[in-house]
C-alpha angles and dihedrals in degrees: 000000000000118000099239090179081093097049116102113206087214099075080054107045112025124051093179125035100183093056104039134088138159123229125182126251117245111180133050087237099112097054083120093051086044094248112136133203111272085019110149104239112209097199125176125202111243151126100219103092122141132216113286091023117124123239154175109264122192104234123160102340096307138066134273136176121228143160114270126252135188091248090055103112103147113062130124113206141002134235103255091172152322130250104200127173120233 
């Protein structure tokens, strides 16, 4: 068995450190995206998302996740991970 005490979450889940963050959920909205309320959220600034990601989209002076589309030009981050408790 591999000793994991050495293994460090963030070089695999974060590419890049400067332009990542994690925020918390706070609605039940994103069931369908499997995104839970009090989810931990890692989300890295970026402009690189492909169709069908989800990302952080600007609306109405909050934040909201959504699919990706190919008309989606202003968003500001994408989902990298979530961090749930069981």
């Amino acid at each position: 068995m591999r000793d994991l005490s050495d293994v460090n979450l963030d070089d695999y889940l974060i590419n890049n450190k400067d332009a990542s963050f994690i925020l918390q959920i706070r609605s039940d909205s994103y069931k369908d995206m499997n995104v839970l309320h009090n989810d931990l959220a890692i989300v890295e600034r970026a402009t690189n998302a492909k169709d069908g990601e989800i990302i952080l989209v600007p609306r109405d002076g909050a934040w909201i996740l959504k699919y990706k589309t190919f008309n989606d030009l202003n968003y500001s981050a994408k989902l990298r991970g979530i961090i749930r408790e069981y």
